[in-house]
C-alpha positions in Angstrom: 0.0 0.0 0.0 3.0 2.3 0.3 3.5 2.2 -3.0 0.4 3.0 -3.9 0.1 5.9 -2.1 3.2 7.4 -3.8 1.5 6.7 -7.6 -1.9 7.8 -6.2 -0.4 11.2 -5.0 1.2 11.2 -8.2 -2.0 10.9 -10.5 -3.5 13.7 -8.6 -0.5 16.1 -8.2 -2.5 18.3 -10.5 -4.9 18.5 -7.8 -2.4 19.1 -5.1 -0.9 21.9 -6.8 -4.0 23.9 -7.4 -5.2 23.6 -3.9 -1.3 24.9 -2.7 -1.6 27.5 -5.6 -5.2 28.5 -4.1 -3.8 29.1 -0.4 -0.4 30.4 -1.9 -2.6 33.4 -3.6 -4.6 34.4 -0.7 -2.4 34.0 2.6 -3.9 35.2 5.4 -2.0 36.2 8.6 -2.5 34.5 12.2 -5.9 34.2 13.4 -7.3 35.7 10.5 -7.0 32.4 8.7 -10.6 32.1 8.1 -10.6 31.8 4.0 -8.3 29.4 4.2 -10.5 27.3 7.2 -13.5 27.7 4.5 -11.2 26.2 1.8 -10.2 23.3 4.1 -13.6 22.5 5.3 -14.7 22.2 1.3 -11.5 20.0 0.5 -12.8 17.7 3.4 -16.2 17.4 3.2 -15.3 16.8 -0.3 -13.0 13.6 0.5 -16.2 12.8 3.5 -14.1 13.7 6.2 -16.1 15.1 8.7 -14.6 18.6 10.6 -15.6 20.5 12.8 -14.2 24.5 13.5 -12.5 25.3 17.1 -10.6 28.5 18.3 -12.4 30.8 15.3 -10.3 29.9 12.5 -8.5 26.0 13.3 -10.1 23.1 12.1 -10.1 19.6 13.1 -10.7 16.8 10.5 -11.8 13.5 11.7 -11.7 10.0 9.2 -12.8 7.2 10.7 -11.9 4.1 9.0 -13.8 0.7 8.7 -12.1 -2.0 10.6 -11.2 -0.6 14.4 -8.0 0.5 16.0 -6.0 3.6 17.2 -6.3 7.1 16.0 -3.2 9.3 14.7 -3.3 12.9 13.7 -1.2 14.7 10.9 -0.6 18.8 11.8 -0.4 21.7 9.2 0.1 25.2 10.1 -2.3 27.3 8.2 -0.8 31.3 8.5 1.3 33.6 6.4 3.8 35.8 6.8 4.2 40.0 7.0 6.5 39.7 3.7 5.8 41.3 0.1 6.4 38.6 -1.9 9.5 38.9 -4.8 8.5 35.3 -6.3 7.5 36.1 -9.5 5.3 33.2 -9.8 1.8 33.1 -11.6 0.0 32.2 -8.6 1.5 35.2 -6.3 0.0 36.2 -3.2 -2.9 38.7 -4.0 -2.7 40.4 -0.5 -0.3 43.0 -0.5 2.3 42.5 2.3 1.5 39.2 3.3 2.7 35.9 1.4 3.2 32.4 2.3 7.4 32.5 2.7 7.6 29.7 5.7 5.7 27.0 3.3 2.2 26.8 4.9 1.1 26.5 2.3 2.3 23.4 1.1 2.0 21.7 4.0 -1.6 22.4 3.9 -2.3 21.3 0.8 0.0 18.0 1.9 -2.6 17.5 5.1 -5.3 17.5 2.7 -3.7 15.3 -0.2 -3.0 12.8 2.6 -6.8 13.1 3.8 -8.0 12.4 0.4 -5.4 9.1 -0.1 -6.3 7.8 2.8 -10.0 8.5 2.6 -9.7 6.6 -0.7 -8.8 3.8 1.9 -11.3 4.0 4.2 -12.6 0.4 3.4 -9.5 -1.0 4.5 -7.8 1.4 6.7 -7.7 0.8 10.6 -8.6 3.0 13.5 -9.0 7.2 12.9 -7.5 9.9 11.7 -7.7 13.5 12.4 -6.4 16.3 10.8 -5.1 19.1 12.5 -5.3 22.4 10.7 -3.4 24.9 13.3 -4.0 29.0 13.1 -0.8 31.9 14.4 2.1 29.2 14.0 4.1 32.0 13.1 2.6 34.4 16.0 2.1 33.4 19.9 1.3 29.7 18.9 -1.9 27.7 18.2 -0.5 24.8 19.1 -1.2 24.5 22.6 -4.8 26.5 22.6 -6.0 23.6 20.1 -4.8 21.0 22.4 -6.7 23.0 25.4 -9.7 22.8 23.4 -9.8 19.7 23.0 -8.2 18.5 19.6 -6.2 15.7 20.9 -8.7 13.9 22.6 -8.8 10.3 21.8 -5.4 10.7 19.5 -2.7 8.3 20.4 0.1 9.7 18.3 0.3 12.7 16.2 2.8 13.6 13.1 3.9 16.8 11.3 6.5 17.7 8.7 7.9 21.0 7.5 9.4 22.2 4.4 13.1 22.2 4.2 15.5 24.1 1.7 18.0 22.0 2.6 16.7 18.8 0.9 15.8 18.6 -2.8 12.5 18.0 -3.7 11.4 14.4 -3.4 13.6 13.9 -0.2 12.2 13.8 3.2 14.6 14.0 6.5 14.2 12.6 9.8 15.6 13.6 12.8 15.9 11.0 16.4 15.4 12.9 19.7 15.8 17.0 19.7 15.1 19.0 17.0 14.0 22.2 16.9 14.6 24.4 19.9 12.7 26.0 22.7 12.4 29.3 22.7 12.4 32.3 25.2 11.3 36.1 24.9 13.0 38.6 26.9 12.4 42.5 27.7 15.3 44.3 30.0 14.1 48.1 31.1 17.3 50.1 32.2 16.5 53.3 34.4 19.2 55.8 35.4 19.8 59.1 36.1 20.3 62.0 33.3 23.0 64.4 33.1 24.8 67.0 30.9 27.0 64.9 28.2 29.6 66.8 29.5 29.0 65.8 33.1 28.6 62.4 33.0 29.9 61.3 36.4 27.0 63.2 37.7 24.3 60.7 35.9 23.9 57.3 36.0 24.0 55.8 32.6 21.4 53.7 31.7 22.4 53.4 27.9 26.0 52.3 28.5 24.6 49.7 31.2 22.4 48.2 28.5 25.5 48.1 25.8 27.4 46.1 28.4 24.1 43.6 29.1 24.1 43.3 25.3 27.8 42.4 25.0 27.6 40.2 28.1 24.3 38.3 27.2 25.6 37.7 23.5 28.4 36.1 25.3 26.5 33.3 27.4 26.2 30.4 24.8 30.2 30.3 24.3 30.0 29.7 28.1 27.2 26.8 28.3 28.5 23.1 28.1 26.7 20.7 25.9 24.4 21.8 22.9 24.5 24.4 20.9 22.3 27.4 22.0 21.2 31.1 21.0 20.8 33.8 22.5 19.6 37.4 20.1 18.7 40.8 20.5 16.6 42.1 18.0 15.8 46.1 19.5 18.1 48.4 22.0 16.4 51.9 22.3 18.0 54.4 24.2 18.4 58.3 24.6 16.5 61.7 23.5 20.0 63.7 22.4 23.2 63.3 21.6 24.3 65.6 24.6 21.8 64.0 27.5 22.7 61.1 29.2 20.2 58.9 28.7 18.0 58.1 32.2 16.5 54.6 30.7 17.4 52.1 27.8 15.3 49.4 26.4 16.7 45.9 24.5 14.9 42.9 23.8 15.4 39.7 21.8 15.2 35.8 22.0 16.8 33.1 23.9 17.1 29.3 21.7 18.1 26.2 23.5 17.8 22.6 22.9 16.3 20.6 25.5 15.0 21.7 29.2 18.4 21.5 31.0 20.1 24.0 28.8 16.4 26.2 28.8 16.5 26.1 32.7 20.2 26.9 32.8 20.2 29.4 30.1 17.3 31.7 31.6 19.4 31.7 35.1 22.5 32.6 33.3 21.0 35.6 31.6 19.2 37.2 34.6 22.1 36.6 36.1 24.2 38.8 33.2 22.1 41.2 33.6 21.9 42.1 37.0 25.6 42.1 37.6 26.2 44.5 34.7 22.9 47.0 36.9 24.9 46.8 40.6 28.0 47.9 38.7 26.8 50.5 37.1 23.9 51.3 39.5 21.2 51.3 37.8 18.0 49.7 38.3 16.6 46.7 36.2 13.8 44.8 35.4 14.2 42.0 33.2 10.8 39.9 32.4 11.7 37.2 30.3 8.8 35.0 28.5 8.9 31.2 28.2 7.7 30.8 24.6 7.9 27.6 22.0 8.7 24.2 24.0 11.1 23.1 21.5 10.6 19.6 19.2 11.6 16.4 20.8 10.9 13.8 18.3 9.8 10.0 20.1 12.3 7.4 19.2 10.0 4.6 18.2 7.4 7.4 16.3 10.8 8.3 14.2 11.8 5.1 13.6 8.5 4.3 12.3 8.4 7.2 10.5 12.1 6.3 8.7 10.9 3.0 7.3 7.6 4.1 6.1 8.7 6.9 4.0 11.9 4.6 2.9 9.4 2.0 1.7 7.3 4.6 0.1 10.6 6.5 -1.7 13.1 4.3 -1.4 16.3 4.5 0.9 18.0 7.0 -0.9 15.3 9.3 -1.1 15.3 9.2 3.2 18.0 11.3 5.2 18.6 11.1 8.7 19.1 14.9 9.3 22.6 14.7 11.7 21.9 18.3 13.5 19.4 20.0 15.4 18.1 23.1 14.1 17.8 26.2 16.4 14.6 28.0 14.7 11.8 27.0 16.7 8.0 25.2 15.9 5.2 24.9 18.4 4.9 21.4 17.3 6.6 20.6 20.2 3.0 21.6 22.1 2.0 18.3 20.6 5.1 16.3 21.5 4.4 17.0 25.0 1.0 16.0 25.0 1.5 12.7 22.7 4.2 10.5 20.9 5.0 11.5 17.8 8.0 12.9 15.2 8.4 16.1 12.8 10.2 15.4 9.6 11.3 17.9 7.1 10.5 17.4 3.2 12.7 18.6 0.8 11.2 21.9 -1.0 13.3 21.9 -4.0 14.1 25.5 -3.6 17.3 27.0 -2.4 16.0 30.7 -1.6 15.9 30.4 2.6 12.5 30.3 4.5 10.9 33.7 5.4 12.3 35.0 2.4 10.3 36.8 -0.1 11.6 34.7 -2.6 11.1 31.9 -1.1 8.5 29.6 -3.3 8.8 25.3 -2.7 8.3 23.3 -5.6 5.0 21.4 -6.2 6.9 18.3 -5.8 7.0 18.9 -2.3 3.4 18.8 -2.0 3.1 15.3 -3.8 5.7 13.7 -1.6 4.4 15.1 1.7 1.1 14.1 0.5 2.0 10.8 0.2 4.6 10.3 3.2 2.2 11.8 5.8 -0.4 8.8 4.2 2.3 6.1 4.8 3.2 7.3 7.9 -0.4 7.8 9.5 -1.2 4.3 8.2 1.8 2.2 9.3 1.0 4.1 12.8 -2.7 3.2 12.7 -1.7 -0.8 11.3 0.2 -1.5 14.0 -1.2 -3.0 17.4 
């Protein structure tokens, strides 16, 4: 049956790439995915999977096959990015300023061409599936407000994949135990005390307080032991005039580890950066830092199964084991909490980076997603 899945998704890659080419033209940012929830909920009902809508704009597709068993889910993120796209494709976003550049859209087309092979199979296919079509990826997370509402009830494993320029397209990588990492927000207000520029002994400056947290904070991961981790500031702010000593300074920026050791470790390490630079200088501090993404932990056994499915499916050189972890982040890892399961990457076929406005995956990569997240929910769903 692996086979046929492949030559199935094949025959109807015409199909797959109109249904991408339909949510690359009209992306829609977090939250506001609500066209693209209408198109999904056609697609299904379509294939006679039944859905239902949660959190306003997610929607959760349910197949129930004919002989009894477990139930897996299969993920796809459903939102765009704040990018004018520089593609030059035919079927370019329509919405000006926003454009699919993280590959949402093919891996919601891939959920669905997997819902519509394995609906094919209903007769003979074990257990249920559910589809899980996730809003604001790309924002604060939908990950973990799905699963508090409910969408992984009754699910005994669940599955995702992302688009990867780093594999042509056809290819699919898998990756055993951490993955992506976990990620933390942080916001340091400095306050002083102003002065003349030509005075400054008489102020207390915030501004040259929060250059030195910078510098320090930047330092930390050469420092930690183990895995590799991240640590970014994105904004400093600081100062009214050239000639005033600035009385309060602003930087924030991100935090990536791998793993909850290093996260743990990491967040110490910073706050403690960051207050030893305030005593010396004297200034005051408050430093709020926000736990964010959990990070991707792929299950051992969910990975392995994974491996062999989609090597039976392409064959053994189409299947990588991917030997590094990656340090962007994915609230996928909301799911791997709550259930066993594995993220793959599939190759997009496209060397332009993600969340670049050139950045446009080749059909390809829908087909073989399609067809992979097919084997892989049934081999999961076959076994006992």
């Amino acid at each position: 049956m692996t086979r046929d899945f492949l030559a199935e998704a094949r025959r109807l890659s015409g199909e797959f790439a109109q249904l991408r080419r339909a949510f690359h033209r009209e992306p829609e940012l977090g939250n506001r995915e609500f066209r693209t929830a209408e198109k999904i909920e056609r697609y299904l009902s379509g294939c006679g999977v039944e859905t239902r809508r949660i959190l306003g704009t997610a929607v959760v597709g349910c197949l129930t096959g004919a002989r009894p068993g477990r139930c897996a889910a299969l993920r796809a993120d459903m939102d765009a990015l704040p990018l004018q796209e520089a593609t030059g494709a035919p079927f370019a976003s329509q919405v000006p300023g926003v454009m699919h550049a993280c590959g949402h859209d093919v891996h919601l087309a891939a959920a669905l061409g997997a819902a519509r092979l394995l609906a094919g199979r209903r007769d003979v296919l074990r257990g249920r599936a559910v589809f899980l079509f996730q809003p604001d990826e790309e924002g604060r997370g939908g990950a973990q407000r799905m699963i508090d509402a409910g969408a992984l009830e009754g699910v005994d494993a669940v599955f995702g994949a992302h688009v990867s320029p780093d594999l042509p397209a056809g290819h699919v990588g898998v990756r055993y135990g951490k993955f992506y990492a976990a990620s933390d927000t942080f916001r340091v207000e400095v306050k002083g005390w102003s002065a003349h520029g030509a005075e400054r002994e008489k102020g207390v400056d915030a501004l040259a307080a929060a250059a030195e947290m910078v510098t320090d904070v930047l330092a930390l991961p050469q420092a930690m032991p183990g895995d590799r981790c991240v640590v970014s500031v994105g904004t400093l702010r600081a100062g009214t005039a050239e000639n005033i000593i600035a009385d309060s300074a602003e930087f924030a920026g991100i935090i990536r580890t791998l793993g909850p050791t290093a996260r743990a470790q990491m967040r110490a390490r910073f706050e403690s950066a960051v207050r030893a630079v305030s005593e010396r200088h004297g200034t005051t501090v408050r430093c709020a830092l926000r736990e964010s993404y959990p990070g991707v932990v792929n299950d051992e056994p969910m990975t392995r199964l994974a491996e062999e499915a989609a090597r039976a499916a392409l064959g053994a050189d189409r299947v990588h084991v991917i030997a590094a972890p990656t340090m962007t982040t994915e609230d996928f890892g909301c799911f791997l909490q709550a259930r066993p399961g594995t993220y793959y990457h599939v190759g997009a076929g496209c060397d332009v980076p993600l969340h670049h406005p050139a950045f446009l995956p080749d059909d390809e990569a829908v087909v073989t997603a399609a067809a992979v997240h097919a084997v892989v929910i049934g081999a999961f769903l076959e076994t006992v």
